[in-house]
Phi, psi and omega in degrees: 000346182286331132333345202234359237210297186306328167273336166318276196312308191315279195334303219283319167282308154286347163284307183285337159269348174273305165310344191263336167305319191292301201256045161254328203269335171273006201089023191230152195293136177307357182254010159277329165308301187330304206284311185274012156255027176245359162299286211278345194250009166272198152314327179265003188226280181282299205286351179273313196262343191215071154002275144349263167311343165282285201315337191271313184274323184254041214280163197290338208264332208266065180225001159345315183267002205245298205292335174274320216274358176265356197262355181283312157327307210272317183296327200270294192308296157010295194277307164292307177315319169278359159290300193273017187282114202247060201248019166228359168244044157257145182279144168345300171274339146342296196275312181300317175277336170316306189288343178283312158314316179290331174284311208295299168283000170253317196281355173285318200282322198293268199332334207261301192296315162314343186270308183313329182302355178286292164337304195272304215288325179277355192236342175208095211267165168295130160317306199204164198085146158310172123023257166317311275211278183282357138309297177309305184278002168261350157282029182243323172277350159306300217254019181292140162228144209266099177302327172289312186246003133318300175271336170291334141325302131336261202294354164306309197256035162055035165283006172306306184232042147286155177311295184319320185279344184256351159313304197306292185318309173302298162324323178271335201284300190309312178303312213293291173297337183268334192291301192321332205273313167299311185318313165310283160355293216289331184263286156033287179283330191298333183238330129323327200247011168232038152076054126285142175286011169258179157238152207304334204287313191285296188288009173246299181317339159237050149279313193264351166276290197304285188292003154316254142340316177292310183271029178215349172240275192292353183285330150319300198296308179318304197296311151295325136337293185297325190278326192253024183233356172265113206249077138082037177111314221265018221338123176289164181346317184270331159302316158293015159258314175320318216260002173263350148307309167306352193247319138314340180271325192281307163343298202277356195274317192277352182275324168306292180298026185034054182235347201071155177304351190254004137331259165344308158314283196255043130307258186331299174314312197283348192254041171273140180317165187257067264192109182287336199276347118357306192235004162285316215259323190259320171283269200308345168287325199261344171299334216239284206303292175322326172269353180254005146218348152275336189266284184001289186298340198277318151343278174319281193326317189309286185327339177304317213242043143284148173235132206269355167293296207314333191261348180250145226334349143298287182313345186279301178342301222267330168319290227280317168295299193294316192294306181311273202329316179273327171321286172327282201282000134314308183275326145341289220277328197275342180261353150319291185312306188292332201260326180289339177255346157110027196265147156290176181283339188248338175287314166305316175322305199267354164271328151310337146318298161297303137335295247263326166303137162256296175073213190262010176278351192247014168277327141331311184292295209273357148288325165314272174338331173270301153338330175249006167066033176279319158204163204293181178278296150009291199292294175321306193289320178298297170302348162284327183291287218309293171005287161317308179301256200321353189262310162318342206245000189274292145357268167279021175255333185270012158303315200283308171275017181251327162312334191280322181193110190291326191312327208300346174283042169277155178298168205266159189321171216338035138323118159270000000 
């Protein structure tokens, strides 16, 4: 089987770095291509046209090696994303219209998807959970917005120190952490109401412990590590095992509490110093490393677990349903906010538009969420499209709205 592993993974890599060249050549961030190679290495692309040739390459029993190198993935990406989240050294009127924005755009996205879940919970229902239970996480999946290619987005097009970008950033960053926090909730409950043997009280209660203890121990600790094992930027060898072992323990602690390992990961993360010089040296080494050789497979592993039903009949209808309702109210919620907050009509236009990315955090999300039976595969293939789509859609709409008015690029708050 090892052989069989090698080759998986070859395949898995040159599909996901030639599609992220390929919509890189369109203007587009490379981990959307990435994101669409689990589209062409699933069901709906090699398992429809080349069977065979899927069942062979991709047998149900062999995928053991695909599957630690995507939880691994997911634990390392996490783990950075809670590195790089800058939500305490943003200036004041900055961080204040970002937080405004943010209630407006999670919570218009939250409300439109809960409202829909009656709809989705009867024509493409859930393993396990409730009602309620399954209200919550397709409003969570409404209201995500994707902070990692956000920012890349952003600064491919040198948009770090504009209004629109560094709002946009903040929005997401602030939006990021609160959907995660409900996601914790919900899943929880999620493993309470399916006969785990804590309750749900006990396992929020050491959650709400667990975080505790980060921001009141270990993150002192992390901050005294670093000053005295970082040499000239770099951390030596043994610091960089600690903190990616600190970053696996929080995994397995929060996956025991039933919240999942990326939980626990960008836990671990947040309680890293804040610190660019931090994340020049550190993030971004393991950050690189993780999309050029974990998140592929975590791609596959997604693409796997698609269902080519899902697009006949009733689903294409219900695609179609889910992608308008989240546009729309995304972009609602996000220029209520942005207008509210005191942006022009063309300046909100464009941080809503950004917002509007979902990306591969909320492709994280919906994987968590299938795993844990929050939802089916059906349901997961619909929501992988709305994903694609609105993340693809980032892109030439803020093209569009930066044409419309260029002034909308002023420098960010106490710019002179």
């Amino acid at each position: 089987m090892a052989h069989l592993f090698l080759i998986q993974f070859l395949v898995v890599f040159v599909t996901a770095r030639g599609l992220g060249f390929l919509v890189r050549a369109l203007a587009q961030p490379p981990v959307v291509g990435e994101m669409l190679s689990g589209f062409v290495l699933g069901p709906l692309c090699l398992g429809h046209y080349f069977p065979a040739a899927a069942a062979w390459l991709f047998p149900a029993g062999g995928l053991g090696g695909l599957g630690m190198l995507s939880e691994l993935g997911v634990v390392l990406f996490m783990f950075v994303v809670g590195t790089e989240l800058r939500l305490g050294s943003t200036i004041g009127a900055q961080f204040r219209a970002g937080a405004v924005i943010a209630v407006f755009s999670l919570s218009i996205p939250f409300l439109a998807g809960t409202a829909m879940s009656p709809f989705l919970f009867e024509r493409l229902p859930p393993p396990v959970g409730s009602r309620a239970q399954f209200g919550l996480f397709v409003g969570i999946v409404f209201s995500v917005t994707a902070f990692p290619v956000l920012a890349r987005l952003i600064k491919d097009r040198g948009m770090m120190a504009t209004e629109i970008g560094q709002i946009a950033l903040t929005t997401a960053a602030i939006a990021e952490v609160t959907a995660f926090a409900f996601l914790t909730v919900v899943l929880t409950s999620l493993h309470a109401g399916a006969g785990v043997h804590n309750p749900v009280v006990l396992e929020l209660a050491g959650l709400v412990g667990l975080a505790a203890v980060t921001f009141l121990a270990t993150r002192p600790f992390l901050r005294g590590l670093l000053r005295r094992h970082d040499r000239d930027g770099k951390p030596d060898i043994w610091t960089l095992a600690v903190l990616l072992g600190g970053a696996v323990a929080y995994a397995v602690l929060t996956q025991q509490l039933g919240a999942g390992s990326a939980i626990g990961a960008f836990l671990f993360g947040l309680a890293m110093p804040r610190e660019d010089r931090l994340v020049a040296t550190l993030a971004e080494p393991i950050e690189h490393l993780t999309i050029v050789i974990f998140l592929p497979c975590f791609f596959a592993s997604a693409g796997l677990n698609l269902a080519d039903r899902a697009f006949a009949g009733v689903g294409v209808g219900v695609i179609g349903a889910v992608l308008l309702l989240a546009v729309l109210s995304k972009l609602i919620g996000g220029m209520t906010g942005a207008r509210l907050a005191g942006q022009s009509w063309r300046t909100s236009l464009g941080i809503a538009t950004l917002t509007n990315a979902r990306g591969l955090i909320e492709i994280v999300i919906l994987k968590i969420g299938l795993d844990a039976g929050a939802i089916g595969k059906d349901l997961f293939t619909v929501f992988m499209v709305m994903t694609v789509v609105t993340t693809l859609m980032a892109s030439p709409m803020l093209d569009l709205v930066l044409r419309l008015r260029v002034r909308a690029l002023r420098p960010p708050y106490g710019a002179s």
